[in-house]
C-alpha positions as CSV (number, residue, x, y, z in Angstrom):
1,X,111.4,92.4,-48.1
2,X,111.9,88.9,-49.9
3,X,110.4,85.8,-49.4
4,X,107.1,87.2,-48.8
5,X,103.9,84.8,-49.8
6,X,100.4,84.7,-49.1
7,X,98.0,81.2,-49.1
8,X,94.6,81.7,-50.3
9,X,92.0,79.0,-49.2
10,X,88.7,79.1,-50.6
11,X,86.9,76.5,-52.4
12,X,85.9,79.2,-55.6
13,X,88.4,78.9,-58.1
14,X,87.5,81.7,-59.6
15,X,88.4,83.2,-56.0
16,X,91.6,81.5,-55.9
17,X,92.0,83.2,-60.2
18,X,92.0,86.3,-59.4
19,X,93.6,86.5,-55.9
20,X,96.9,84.5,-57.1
21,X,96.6,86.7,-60.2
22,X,96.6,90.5,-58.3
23,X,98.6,88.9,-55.5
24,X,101.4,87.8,-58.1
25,X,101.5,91.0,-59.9
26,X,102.5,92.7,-56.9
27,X,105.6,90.5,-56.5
28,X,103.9,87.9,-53.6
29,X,104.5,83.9,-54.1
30,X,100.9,82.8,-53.9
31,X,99.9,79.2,-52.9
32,X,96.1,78.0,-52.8
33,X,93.7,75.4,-51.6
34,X,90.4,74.6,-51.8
35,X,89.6,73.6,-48.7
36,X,90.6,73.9,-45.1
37,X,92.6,70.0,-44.8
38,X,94.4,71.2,-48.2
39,X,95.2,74.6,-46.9
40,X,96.4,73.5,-43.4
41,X,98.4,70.8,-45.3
42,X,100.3,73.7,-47.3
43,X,100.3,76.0,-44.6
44,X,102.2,73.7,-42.3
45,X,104.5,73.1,-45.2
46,X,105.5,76.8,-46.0
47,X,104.7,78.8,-43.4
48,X,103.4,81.7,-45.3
49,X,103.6,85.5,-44.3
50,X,99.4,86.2,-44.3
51,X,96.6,83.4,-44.5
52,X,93.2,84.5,-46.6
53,X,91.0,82.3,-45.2
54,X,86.7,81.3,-46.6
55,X,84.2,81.2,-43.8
56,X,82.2,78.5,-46.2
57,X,84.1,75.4,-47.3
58,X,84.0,71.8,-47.5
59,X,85.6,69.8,-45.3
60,X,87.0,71.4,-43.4
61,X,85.2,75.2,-42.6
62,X,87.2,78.7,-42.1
63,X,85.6,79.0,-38.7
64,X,87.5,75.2,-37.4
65,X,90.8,76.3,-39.4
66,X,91.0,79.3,-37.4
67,X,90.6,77.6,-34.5
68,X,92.8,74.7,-35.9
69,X,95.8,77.9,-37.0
70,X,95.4,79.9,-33.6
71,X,96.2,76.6,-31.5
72,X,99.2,75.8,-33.2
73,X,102.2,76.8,-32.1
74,X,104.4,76.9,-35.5
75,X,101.2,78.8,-36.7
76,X,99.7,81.0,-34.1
77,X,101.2,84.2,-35.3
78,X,100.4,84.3,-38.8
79,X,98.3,86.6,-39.6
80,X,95.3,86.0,-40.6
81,X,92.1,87.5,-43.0
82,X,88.8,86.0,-43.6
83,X,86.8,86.1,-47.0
84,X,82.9,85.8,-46.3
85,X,79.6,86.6,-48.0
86,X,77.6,86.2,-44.6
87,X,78.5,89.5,-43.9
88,X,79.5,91.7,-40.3
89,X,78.9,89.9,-37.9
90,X,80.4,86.8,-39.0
91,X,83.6,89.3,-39.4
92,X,83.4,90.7,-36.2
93,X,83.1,87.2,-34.9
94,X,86.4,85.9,-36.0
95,X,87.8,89.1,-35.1
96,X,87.5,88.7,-31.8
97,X,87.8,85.3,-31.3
98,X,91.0,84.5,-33.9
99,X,92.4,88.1,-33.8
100,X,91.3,88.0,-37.7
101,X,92.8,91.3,-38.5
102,X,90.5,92.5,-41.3
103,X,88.1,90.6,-43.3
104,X,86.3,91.4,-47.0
105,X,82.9,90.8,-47.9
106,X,82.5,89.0,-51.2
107,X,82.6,90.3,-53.7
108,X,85.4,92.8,-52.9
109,X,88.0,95.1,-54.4
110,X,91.1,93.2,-55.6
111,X,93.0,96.7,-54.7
112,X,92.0,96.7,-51.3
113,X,92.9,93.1,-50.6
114,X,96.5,94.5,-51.6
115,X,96.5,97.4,-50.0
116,X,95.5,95.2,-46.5
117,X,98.0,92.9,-47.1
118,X,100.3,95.3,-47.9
119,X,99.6,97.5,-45.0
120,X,99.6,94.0,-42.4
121,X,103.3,92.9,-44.0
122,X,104.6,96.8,-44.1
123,X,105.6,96.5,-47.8
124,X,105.5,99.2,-49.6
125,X,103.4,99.1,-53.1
126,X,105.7,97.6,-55.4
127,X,108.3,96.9,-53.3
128,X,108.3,93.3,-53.9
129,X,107.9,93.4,-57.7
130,X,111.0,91.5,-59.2
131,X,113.3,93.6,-61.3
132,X,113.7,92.9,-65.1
133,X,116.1,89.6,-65.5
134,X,119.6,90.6,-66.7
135,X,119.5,88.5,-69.6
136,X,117.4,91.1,-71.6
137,X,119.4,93.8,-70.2
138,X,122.1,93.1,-73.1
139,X,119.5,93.6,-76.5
140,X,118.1,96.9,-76.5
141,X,115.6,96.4,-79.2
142,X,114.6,93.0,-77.3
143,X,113.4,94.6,-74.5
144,X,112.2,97.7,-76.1
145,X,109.5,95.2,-77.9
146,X,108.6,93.3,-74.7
147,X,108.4,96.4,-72.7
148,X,105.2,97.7,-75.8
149,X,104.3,94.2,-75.3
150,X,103.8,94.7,-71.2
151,X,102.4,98.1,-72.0
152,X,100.0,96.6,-74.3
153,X,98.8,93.7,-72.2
154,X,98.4,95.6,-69.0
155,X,96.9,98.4,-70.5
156,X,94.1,96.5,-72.9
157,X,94.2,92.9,-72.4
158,X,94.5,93.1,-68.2
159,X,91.9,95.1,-67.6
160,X,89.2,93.6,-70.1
161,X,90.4,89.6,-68.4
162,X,90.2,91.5,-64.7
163,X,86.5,92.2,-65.2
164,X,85.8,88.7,-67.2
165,X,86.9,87.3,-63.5
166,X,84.8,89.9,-61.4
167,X,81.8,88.2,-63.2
168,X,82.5,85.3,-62.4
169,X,83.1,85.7,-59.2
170,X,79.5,87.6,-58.9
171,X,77.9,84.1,-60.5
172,X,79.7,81.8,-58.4
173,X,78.7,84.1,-55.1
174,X,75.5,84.4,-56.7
175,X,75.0,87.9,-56.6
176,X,74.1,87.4,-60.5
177,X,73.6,84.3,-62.3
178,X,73.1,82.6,-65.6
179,X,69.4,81.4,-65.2
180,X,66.4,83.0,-64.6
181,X,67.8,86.5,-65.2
182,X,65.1,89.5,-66.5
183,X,67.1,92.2,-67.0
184,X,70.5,93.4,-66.4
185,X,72.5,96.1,-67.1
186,X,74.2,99.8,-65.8
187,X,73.1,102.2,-63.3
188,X,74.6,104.9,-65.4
189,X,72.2,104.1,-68.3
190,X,69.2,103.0,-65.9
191,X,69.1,104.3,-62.4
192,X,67.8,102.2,-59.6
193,X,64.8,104.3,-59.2
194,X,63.5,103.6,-63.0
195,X,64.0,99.6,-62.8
196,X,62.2,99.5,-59.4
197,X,59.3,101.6,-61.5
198,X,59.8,99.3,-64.6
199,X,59.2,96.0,-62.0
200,X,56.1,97.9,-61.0
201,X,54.8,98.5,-63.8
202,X,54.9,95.4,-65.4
203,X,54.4,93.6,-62.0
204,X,57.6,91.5,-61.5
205,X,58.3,89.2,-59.1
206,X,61.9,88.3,-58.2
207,X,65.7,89.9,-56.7
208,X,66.6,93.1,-57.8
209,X,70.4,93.2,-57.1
210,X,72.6,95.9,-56.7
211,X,76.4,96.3,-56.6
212,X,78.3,99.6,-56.8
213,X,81.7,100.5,-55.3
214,X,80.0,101.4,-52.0
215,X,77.3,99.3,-51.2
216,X,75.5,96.0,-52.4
217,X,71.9,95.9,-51.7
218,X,68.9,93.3,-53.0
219,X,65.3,94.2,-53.5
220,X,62.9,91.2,-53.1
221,X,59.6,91.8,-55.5
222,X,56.4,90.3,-55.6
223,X,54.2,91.2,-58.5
224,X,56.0,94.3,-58.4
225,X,55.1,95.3,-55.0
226,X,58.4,95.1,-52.4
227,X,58.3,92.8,-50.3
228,X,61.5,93.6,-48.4
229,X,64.9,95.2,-49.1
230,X,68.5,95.3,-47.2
231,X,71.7,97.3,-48.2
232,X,75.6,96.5,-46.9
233,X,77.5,99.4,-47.3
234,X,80.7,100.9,-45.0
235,X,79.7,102.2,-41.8
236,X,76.0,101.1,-42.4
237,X,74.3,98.3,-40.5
238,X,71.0,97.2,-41.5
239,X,70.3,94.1,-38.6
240,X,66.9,93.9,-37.1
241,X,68.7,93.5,-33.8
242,X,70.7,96.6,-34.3
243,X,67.2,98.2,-34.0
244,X,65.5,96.9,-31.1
245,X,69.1,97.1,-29.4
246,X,69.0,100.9,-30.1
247,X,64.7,100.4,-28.8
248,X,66.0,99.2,-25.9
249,X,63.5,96.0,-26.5
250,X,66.3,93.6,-25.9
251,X,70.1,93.8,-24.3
252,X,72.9,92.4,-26.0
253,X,72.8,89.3,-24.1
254,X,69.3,89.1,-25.6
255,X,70.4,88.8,-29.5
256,X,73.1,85.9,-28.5
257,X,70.6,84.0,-27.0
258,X,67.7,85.0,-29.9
259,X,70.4,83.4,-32.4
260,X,71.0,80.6,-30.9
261,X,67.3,80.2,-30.5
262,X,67.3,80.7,-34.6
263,X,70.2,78.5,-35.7
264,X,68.6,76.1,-33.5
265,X,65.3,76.0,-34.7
266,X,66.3,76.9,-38.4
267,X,63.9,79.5,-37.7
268,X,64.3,83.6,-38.8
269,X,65.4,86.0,-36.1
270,X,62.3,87.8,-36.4
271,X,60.1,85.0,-35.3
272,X,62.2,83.8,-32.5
273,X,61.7,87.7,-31.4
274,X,57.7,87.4,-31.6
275,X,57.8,83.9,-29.9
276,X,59.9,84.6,-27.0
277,X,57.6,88.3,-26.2
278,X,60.4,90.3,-27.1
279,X,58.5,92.4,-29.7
280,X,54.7,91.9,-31.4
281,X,54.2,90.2,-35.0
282,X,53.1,93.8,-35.8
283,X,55.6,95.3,-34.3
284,X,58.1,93.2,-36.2
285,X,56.4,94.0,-39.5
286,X,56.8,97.3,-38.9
287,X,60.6,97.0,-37.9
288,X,60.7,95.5,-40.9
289,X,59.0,97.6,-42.9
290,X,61.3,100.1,-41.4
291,X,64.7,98.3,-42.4
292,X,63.2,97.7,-46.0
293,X,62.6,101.6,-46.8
294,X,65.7,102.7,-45.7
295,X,67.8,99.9,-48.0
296,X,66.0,101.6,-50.7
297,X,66.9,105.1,-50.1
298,X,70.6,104.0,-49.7
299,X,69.7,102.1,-52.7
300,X,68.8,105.0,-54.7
301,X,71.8,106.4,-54.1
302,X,73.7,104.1,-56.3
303,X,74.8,106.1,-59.8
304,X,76.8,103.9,-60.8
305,X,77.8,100.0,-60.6
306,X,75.6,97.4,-61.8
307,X,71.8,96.0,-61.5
308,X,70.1,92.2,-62.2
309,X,66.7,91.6,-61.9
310,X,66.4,87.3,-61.3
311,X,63.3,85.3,-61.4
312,X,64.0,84.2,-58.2
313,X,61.2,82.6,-55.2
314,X,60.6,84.6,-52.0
315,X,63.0,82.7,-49.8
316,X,61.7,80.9,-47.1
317,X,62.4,83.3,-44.2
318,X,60.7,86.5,-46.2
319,X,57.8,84.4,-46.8
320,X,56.0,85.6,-43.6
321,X,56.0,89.0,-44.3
322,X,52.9,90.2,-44.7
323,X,53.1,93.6,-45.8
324,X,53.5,94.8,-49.3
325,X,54.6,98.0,-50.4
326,X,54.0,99.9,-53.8
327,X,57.1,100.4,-55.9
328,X,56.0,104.3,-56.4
329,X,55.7,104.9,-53.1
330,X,59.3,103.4,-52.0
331,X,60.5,105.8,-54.7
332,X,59.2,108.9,-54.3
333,X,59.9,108.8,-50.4
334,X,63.7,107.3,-51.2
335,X,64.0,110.4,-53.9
336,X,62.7,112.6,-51.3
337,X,64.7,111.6,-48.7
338,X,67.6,111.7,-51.3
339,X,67.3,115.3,-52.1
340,X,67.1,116.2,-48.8
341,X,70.3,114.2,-47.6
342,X,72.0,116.1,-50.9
343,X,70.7,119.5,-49.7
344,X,71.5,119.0,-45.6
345,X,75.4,118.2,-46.9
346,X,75.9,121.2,-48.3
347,X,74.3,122.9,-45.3
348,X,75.8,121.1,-42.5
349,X,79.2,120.7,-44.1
350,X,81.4,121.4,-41.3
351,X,82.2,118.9,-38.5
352,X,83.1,121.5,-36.2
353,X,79.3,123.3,-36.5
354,X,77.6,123.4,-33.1
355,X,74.0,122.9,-33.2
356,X,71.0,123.7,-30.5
357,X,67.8,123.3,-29.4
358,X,64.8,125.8,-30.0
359,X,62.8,123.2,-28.0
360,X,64.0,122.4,-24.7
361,X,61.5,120.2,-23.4
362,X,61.4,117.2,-25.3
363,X,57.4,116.5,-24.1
364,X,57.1,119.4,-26.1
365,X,57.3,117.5,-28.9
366,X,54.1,115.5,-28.2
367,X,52.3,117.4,-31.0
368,X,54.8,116.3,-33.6
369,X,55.4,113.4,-35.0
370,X,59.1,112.4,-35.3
371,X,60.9,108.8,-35.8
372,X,63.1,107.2,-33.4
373,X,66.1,108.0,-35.3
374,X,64.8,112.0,-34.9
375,X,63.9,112.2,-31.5
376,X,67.5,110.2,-31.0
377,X,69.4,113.3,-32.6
378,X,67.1,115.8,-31.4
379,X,68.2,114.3,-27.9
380,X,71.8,114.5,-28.8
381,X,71.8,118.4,-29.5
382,X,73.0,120.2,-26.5
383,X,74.0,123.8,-27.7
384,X,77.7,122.3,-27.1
385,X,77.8,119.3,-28.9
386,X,79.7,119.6,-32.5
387,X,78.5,117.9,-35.7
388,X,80.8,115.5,-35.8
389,X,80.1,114.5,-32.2
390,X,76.7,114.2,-32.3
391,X,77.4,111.7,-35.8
392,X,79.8,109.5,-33.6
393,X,77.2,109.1,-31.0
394,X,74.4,108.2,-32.8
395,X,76.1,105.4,-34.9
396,X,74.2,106.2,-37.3
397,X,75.2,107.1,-41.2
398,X,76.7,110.2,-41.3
399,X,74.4,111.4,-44.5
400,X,71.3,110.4,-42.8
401,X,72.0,112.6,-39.8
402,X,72.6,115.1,-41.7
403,X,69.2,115.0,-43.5
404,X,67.4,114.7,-39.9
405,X,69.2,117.6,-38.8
406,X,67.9,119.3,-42.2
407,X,64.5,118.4,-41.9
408,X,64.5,118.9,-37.9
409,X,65.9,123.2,-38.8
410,X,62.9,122.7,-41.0
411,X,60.3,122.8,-38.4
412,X,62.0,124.8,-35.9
413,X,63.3,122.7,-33.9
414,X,67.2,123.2,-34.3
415,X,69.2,125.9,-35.4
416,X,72.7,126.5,-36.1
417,X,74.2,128.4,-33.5
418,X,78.1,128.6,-34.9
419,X,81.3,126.7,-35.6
420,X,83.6,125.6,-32.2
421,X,87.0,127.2,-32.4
């Protein structure tokens, strides 16, 4: 498997750094570029095995050098990933129109770039790393002091330069930054739950960023009230289209045209929604309201990773929203919500448990007042349906069902009837 390389284009050096530097390690040449000209330029020149491509560059943008790649002929069948901090749908974007076959949201794992490109060359881990040269093969005690040297520098001095990079890379993406930060600091030491309370109580206003090994979310504060809050983790979509999509308040024809609408009139999603008749400013404030509570409680989750609170302005799109909502109250219903999910786990464990009604009639449940998402699973149980069937249908997280079907056994309403063989 020799003569494998990978180009890198993306106008972060830092990005470049650390992708030539994990990329090399594993026994890949790596060339880079900053922009799209420069990387076409190189990539026309080496023809490399797998292109890592930015969506956001100069000159020349990752969205024309796909385009640019895919048309030519000496080029077409490279394959390629994309590197982007706009997030899914940008990804799914590409995937479908430039057969992008994976793409990672900044800032990612270094070990799962490898692992992709790995998996999308069929090299096996390590496979390419270049045996020692023969020239130290003849000294014995030579190479026993360069192999403690290796040992030392990969064990100590690796890992501590590693995450001097993965800071950077968070500043330059600017999910933290030099200026204007609070506080910082571990989720291990100080859980999101009690900086959310310390914003409240001293009534800050500004980002509260989050980033563990699961999810990145951001809290936006004002005068330590929230103001509103979204969360990316895997498998978890958090789009206020996804919502009235799933309301039925718009088809999927709808949201292209809605964006459009948006890009065109530089104006949020959410307004373009209440101007075309789609939805009500009050119903979009409590959409909203809706996504916002639910970041938190995936939020609150997080036991481990990192936190920065910024002295940031409201940006411009949030700047409309005209609901406020206490920091206590986010956290005791997050914390609530938590438990619960924790609890429902351990009770609905099995994938293969089949679940059923004790009401029948859903206009039965007139008296009662359950949430979309509840009356959707509550829908979903049949008496034949397994667990893992009714997750995959509902697209929604898998926890979260779980702590709906807890909380609907809770008032009667399901029961477990047994486990499919």
């Amino acid at each position: 498997m020799e003569g494998k390389s990978v180009l890198v284009i993306d106008d972060s050096p830092t990005v470049r750094r650390l992708a030539e530097l994990v990329l090399s390690q594993e026994g890949y040449e790596v060339y880079t570029a900053p922009d799209g000209d420069e990387g076409l330029e190189i990539a026309r020149k080496v023809k490399p095995s797998v292109i890592l491509v930015d969506f956001v560059m100069p000159k020349m943008n990752g969205y024309k050098l796909c385009k640019v790649i895919r048309s030519d002929p000496e080029l077409k069948d490279i394959p390629l990933i994309l590197i982007t901090a706009k997030g899914e749908d940008v990804g799914q974007t590409f995937e479908e129109r430039f057969g992008v076959l994976h793409y990672f949201q900044k800032p990612f794992e270094p070990d799962a770039l490898v692992g992709k490109i790995n998996e999308i060359l069929g090299v096996e881990e390590g496979e390419l790393v270049q045996e020692k040269p023969a020239l130290f093969e003849s000294s014995g005690e030579l190479m026993e002091g360069i192999d403690k040297l290796l040992k030392y520098y990969f064990q100590k001095e690796f890992k501590v330069m590693l995450k001097s990079l993965m800071v950077e890379v968070l500043k330059e993406t600017e999910v933290a930054r030099t200026t204007g930060l609070i506080i910082s600091g571990e989720l291990k030491y100080l859980s999101v739950a009690d900086v959310l309370q310390l914003a409240g109580t001293l009534n800050l206003s500004g980002r509260l960023t989050i980033v563990s090994s699961n999810l990145n979310a951001e809290v936006y504060l004002d005068r330590g009230l929230v103001v509103f809050a979204t969360v990316s983790k895997p498998g978890y979509r958090t789009f206020l289209t996804d919502l009235l999509l799933e309301d039925k308040k718009l088809d999927k024809k709808d949201v292209k045209d809605v964006i459009t609408e948006a890009k065109r009139q530089n104006l949020p999603v959410g307004r373009i929604l209440v101007q075309k008749g789609f939805i009500t400013d009050e119903e979009l404030m409590n959409y909203l309201r809706r996504l916002s509570e639910d970041a938190i409680f995936h939020a609150l989750s997080a036991s481990s990773g990192h936190f920065y609170l910024e002295d940031i302005a409201l940006p411009l799109n949030l700047s409309d929203i005209r609901f406020r909502i206490p920091s206590s109250t986010v956290i005791l219903d997050g914390l609530r919500k938590l438990d619960e999910s924790r609890l429902a786990a351990e009770i609905f464990k099995s994938d293969d448990m089949v679940l059923t009604r004790l009401i029948t009639n859903v206009e039965a449940l007139e008296g009662i007042n359950l949430y979309d998402k509840e009356l959707k699973i509550f829908s979903l149980v049949d008496g034949s349906a397994t667990l893992r069937e009714i997750i995959d249908k509902s697209k929604l997280d898998e926890l979260e069902v779980k702590r709906i079907c807890y909380s609907l056994q809770k008032i009667g309403l399901l029961k477990i009837k047994g486990e499919r063989r």
